[in-house]
Backbone as a printed PyTorch tensor [residue, N CA C, xyz], in Angstrom:
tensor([[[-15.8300,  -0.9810,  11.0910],
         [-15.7880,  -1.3000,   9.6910],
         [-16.2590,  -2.7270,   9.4740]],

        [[-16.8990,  -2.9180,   8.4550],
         [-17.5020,  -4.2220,   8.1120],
         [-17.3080,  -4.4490,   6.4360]],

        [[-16.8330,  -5.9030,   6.3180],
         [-16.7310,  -5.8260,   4.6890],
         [-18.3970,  -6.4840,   3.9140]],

        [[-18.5470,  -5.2990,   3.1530],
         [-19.6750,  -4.7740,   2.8330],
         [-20.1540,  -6.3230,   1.5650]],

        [[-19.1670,  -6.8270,   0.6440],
         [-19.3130,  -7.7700,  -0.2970],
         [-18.3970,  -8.5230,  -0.0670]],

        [[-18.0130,  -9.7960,  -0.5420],
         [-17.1550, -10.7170,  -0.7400],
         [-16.1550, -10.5030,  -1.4670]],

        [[-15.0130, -10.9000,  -1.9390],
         [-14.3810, -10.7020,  -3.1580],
         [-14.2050, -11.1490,  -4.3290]],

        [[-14.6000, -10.9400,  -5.2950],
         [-14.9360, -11.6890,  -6.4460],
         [-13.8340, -11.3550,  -7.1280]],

        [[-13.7190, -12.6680,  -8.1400],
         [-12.3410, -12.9430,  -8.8950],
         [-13.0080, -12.9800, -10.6820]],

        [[-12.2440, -12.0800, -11.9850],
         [-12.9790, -12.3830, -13.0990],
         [-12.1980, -13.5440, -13.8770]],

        [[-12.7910, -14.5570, -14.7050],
         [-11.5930, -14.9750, -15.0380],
         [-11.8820, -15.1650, -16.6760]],

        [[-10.8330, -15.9640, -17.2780],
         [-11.2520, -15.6660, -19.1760],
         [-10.4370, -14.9840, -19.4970]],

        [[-10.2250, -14.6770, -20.6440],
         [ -9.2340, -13.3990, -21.0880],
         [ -9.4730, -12.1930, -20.9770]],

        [[ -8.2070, -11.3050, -21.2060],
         [ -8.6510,  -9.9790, -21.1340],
         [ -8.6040,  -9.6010, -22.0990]],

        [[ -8.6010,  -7.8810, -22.6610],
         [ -8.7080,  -7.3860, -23.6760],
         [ -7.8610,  -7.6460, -25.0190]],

        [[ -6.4550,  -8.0850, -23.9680],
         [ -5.6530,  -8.3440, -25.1790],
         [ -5.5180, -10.0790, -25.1290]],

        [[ -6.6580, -10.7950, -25.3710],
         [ -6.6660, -12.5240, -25.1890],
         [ -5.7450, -12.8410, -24.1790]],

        [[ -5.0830, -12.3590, -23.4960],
         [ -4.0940, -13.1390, -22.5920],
         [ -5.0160, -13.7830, -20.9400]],

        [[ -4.9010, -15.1440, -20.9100],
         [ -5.8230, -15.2950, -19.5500],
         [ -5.6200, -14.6260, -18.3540]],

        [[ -6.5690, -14.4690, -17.6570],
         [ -6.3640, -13.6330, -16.3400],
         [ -5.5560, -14.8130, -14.9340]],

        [[ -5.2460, -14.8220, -14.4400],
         [ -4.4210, -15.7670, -13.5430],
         [ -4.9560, -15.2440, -11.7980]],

        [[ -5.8910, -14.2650, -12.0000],
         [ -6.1070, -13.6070, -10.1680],
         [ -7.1130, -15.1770,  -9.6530]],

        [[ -6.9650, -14.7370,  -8.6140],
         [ -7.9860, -15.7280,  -7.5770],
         [ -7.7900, -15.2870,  -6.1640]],

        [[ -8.7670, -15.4980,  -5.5610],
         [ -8.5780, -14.8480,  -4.2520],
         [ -8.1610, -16.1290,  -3.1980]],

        [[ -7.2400, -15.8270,  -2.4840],
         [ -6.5730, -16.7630,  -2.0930],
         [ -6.6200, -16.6540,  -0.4120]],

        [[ -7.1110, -15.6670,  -0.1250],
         [ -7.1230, -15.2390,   1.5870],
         [ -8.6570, -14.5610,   2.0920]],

        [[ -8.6150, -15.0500,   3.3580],
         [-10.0150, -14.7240,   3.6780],
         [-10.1050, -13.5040,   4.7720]],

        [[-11.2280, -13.0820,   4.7530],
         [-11.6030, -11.4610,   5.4800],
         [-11.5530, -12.0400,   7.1540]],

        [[-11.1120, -12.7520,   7.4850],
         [-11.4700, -13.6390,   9.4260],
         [-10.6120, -12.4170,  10.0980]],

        [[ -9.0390, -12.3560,   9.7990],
         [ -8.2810, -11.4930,  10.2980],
         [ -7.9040, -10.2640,   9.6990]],

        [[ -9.3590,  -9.6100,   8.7720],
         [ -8.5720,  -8.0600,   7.5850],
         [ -9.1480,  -7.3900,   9.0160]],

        [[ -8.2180,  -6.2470,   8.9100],
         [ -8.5220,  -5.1160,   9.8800],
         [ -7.4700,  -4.0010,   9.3390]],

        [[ -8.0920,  -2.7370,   9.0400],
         [ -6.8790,  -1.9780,   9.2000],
         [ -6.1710,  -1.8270,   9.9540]],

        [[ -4.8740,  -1.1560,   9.4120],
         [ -3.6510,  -0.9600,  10.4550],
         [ -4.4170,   0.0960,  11.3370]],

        [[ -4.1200,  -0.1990,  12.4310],
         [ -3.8080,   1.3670,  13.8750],
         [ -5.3170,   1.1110,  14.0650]],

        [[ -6.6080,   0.1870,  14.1600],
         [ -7.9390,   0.5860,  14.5210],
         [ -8.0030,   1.1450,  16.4400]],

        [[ -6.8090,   0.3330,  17.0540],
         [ -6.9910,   0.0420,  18.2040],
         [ -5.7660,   0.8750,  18.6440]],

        [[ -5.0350,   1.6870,  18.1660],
         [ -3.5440,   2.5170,  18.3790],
         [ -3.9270,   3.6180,  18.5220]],

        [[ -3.0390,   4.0870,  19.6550],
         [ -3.6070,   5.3760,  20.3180],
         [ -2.9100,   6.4090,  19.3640]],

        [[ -3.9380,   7.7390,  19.3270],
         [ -4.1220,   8.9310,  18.1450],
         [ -2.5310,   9.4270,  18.2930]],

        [[ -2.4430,   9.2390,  19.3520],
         [ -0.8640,   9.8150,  19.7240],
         [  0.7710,   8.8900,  19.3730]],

        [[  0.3940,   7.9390,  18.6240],
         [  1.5310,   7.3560,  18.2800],
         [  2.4290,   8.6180,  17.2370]],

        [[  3.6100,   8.0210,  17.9400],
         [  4.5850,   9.4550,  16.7710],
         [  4.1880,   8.7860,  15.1220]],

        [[  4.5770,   7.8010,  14.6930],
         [  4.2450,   7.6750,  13.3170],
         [  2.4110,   7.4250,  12.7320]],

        [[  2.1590,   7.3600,  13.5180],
         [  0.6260,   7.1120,  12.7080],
         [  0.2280,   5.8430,  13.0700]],

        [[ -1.4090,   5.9040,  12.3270],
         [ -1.7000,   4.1990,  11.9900],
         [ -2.7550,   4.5390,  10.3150]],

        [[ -3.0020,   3.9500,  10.0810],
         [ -3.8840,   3.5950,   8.3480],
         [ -5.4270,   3.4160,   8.9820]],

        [[ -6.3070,   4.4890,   8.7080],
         [ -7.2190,   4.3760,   9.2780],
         [ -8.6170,   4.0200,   8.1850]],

        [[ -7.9580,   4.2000,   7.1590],
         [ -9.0140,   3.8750,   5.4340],
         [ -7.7460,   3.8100,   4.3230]],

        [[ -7.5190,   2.4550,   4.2790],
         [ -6.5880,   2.1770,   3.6570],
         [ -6.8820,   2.0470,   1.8870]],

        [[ -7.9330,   3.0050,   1.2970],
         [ -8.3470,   2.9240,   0.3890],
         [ -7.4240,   3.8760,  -0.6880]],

        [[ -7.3560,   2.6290,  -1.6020],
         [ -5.8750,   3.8930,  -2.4570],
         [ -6.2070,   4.7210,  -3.2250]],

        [[ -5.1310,   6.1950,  -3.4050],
         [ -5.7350,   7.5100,  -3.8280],
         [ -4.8820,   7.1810,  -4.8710]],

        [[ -3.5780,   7.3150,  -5.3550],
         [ -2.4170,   7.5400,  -6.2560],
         [ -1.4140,   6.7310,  -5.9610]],

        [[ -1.0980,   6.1660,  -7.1820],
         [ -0.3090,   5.1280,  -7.1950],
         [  0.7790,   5.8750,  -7.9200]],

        [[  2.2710,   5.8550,  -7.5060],
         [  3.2120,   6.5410,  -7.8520],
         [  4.4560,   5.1920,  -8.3610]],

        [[  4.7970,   5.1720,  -9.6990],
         [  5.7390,   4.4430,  -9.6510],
         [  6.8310,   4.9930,  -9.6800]],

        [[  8.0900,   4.2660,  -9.6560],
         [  9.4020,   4.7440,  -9.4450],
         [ 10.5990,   3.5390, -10.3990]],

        [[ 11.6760,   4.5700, -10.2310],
         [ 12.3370,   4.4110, -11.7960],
         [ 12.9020,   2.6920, -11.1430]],

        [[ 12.7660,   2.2530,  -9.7730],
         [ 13.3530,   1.0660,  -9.4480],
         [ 12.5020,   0.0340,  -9.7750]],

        [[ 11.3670,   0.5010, -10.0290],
         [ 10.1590,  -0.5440, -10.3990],
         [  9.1330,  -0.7930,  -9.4410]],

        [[  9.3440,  -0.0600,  -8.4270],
         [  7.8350,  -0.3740,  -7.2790],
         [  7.1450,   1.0940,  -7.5360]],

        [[  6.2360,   0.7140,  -6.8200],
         [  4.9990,   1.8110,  -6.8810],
         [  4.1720,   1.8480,  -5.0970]],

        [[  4.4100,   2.9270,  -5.1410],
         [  4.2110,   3.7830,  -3.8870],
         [  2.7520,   4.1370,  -3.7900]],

        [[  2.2740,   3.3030,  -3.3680],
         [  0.5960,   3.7160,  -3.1590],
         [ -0.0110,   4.7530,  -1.6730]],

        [[ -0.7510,   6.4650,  -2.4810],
         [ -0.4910,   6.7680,  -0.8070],
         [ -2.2310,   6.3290,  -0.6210]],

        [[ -3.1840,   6.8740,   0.8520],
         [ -3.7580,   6.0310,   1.0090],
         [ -4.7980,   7.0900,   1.4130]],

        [[ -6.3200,   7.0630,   1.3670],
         [ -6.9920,   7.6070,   2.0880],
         [ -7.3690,   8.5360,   2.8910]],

        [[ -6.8640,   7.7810,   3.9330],
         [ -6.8980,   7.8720,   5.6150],
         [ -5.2690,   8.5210,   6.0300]],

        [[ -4.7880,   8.5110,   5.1580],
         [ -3.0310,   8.9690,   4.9750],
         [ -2.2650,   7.6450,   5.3810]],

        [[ -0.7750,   7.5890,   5.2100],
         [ -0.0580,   6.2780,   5.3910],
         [  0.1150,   5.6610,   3.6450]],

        [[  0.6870,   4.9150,   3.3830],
         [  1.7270,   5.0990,   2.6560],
         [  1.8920,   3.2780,   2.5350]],

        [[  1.6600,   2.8080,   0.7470],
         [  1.5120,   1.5670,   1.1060],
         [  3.0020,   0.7810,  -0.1300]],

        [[  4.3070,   0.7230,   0.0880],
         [  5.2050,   0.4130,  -1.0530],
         [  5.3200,  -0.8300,  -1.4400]],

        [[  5.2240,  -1.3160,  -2.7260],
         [  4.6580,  -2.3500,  -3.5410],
         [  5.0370,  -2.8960,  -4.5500]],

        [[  5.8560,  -4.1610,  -4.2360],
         [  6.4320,  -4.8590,  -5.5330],
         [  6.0230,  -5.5210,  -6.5780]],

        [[  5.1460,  -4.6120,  -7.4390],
         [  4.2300,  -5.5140,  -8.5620],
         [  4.7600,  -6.5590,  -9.4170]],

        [[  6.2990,  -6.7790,  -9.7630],
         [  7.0200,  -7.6320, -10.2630],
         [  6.9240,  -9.1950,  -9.6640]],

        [[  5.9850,  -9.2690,  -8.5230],
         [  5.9800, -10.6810,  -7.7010],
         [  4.3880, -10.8410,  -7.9990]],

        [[  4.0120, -12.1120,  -8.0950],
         [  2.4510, -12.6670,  -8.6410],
         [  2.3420, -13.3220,  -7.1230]],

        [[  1.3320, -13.2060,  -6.0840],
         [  0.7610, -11.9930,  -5.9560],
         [  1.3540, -10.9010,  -5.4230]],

        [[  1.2690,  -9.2270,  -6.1150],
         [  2.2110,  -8.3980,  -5.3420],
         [  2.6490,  -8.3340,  -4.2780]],

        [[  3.2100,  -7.6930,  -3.4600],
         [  3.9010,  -8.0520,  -2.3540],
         [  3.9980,  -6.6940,  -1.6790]],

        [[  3.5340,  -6.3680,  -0.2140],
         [  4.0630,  -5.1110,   0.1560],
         [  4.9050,  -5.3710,   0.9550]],

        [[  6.2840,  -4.4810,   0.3440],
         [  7.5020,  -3.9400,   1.0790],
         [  7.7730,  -3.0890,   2.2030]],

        [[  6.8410,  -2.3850,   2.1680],
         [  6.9430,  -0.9070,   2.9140],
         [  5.8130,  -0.3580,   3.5090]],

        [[  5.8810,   0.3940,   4.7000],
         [  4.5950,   0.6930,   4.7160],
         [  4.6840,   1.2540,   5.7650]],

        [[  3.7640,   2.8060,   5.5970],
         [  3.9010,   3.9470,   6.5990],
         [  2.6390,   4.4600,   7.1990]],

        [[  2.3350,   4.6750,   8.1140],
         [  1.2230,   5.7340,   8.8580],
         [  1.1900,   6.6990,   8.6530]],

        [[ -0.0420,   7.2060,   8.7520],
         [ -0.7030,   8.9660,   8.1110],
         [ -0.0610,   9.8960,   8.7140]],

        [[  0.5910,   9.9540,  10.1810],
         [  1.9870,  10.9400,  10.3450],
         [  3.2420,  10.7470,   9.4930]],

        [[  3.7000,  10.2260,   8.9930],
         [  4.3160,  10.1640,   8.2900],
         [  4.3240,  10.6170,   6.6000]],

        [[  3.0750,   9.8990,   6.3530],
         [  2.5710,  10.3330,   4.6530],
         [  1.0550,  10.8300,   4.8140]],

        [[  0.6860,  12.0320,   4.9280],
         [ -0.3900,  12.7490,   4.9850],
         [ -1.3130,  12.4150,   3.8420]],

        [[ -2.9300,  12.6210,   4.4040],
         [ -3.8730,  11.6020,   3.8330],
         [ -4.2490,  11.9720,   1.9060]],

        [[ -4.6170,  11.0640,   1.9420],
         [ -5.6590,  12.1010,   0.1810],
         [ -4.4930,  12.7460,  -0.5070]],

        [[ -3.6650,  12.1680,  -0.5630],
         [ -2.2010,  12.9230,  -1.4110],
         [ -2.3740,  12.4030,  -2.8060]],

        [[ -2.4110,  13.0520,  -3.6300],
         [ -2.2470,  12.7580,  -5.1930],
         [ -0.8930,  13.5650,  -5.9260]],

        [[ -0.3540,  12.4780,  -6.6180],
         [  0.5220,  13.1560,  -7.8120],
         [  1.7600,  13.6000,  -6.6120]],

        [[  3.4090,  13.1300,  -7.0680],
         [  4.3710,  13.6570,  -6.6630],
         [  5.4250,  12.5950,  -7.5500]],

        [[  6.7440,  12.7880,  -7.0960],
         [  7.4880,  11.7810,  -7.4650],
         [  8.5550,  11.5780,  -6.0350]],

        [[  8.8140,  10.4290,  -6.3030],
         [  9.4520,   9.7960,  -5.3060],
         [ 11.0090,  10.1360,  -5.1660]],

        [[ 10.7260,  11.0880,  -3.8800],
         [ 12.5470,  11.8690,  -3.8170],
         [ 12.7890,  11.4960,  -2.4280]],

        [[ 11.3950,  11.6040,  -1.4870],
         [ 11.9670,  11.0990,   0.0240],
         [ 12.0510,  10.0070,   0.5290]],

        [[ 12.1910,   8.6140,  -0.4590],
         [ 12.2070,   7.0970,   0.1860],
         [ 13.2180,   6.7990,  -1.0370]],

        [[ 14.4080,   6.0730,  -0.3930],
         [ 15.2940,   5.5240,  -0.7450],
         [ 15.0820,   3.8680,  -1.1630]],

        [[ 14.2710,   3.8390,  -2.8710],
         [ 13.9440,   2.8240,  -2.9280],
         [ 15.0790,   1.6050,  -3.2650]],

        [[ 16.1940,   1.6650,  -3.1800],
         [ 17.4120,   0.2740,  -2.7850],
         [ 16.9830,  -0.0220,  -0.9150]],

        [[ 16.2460,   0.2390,  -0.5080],
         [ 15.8520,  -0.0060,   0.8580],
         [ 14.6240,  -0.9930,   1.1800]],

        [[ 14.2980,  -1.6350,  -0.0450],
         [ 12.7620,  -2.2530,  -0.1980],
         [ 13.3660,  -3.4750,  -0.6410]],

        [[ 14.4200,  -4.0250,  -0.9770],
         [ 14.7140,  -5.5070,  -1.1400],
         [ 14.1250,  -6.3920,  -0.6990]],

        [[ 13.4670,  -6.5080,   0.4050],
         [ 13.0810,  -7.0310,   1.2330],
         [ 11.8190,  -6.4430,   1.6830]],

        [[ 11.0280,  -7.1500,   2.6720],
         [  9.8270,  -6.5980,   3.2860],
         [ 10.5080,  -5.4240,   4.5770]],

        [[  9.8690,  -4.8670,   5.4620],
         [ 10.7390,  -3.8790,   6.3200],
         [  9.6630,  -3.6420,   7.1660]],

        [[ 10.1100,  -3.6120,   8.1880],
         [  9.0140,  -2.9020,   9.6990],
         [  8.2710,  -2.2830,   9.0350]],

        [[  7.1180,  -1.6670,   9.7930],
         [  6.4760,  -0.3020,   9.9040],
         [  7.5420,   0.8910,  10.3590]],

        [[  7.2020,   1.9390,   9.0520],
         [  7.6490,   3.2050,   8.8210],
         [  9.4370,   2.8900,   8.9420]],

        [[  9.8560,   2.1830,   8.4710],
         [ 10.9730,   1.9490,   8.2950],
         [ 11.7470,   1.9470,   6.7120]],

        [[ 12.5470,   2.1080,   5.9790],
         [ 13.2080,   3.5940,   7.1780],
         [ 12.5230,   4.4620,   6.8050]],

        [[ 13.1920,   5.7130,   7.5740],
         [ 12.3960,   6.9540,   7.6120],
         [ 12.4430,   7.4900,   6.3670]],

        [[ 11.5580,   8.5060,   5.4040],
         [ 11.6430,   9.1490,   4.3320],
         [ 12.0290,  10.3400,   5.1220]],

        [[ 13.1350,  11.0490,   3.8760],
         [ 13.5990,  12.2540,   4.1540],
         [ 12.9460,  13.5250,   4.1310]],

        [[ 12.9070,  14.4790,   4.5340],
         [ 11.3930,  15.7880,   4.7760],
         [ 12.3960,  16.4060,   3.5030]],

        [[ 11.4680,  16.6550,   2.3050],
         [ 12.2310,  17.3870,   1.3490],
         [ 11.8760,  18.9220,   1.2770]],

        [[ 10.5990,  19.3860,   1.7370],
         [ 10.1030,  20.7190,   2.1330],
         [  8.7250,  20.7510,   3.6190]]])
């Protein structure tokens, strides 16, 4: 994988006059997806196209982004710049998933940032 453009930041107001506040603040030296170099056989997975499909929010206020390549990205948009909490491999959250609601992750468990695939979501079917 190679990053194809730079990242560009817009700035000025937006639609509703309020200024935009983004800027890019980190550089591509160390981006790599998760698991490039993790063997196929790990029990939980690795993020192999971490490109987001569906963004799921939840009644606690984060939003559950699943991913691509499968894996599972949980996300505290209430912090400038967001913040990920959580975060699972494609054994765990199977790839190209759109549309569900959030019954198998116990979101009072995201206070904080948390390992990989920690804790476990519950198998609801």
């Amino acid at each position: 994988m190679a990053v194809a453009n730079e990242a560009s930041v817009f700035s000025g107001p937006n639609a509703f006059g309020m200024n935009l506040i983004g800027s890019v603040v980190e550089s591509y030296d160390d981006a790599k997806e998760n698991g490039c170099s993790t063997a196929p056989n790990d029990e939980a997975g690795v993020r192999p196209n971490n490109l987001p499909i569906c963004p799921i929010a939840s009644k606690k206020g984060l939003v559950y982004v699943t991913l691509a390549g499968g894996g599972l990205l949980v996300l505290n948009p209430s912090t400038t710049p967001m913040t990920i909490v959580g975060e699972y491999g494609n054994r765990i959250v199977y790839g190209a998933g759109c549309g569900g609601a959030v019954l198998s992750f116990d979101d009072t468990q995201y206070a904080v940032s948390r390992p990989q695939n920690t804790p476990m979501p519950i198998r609801v079917f």
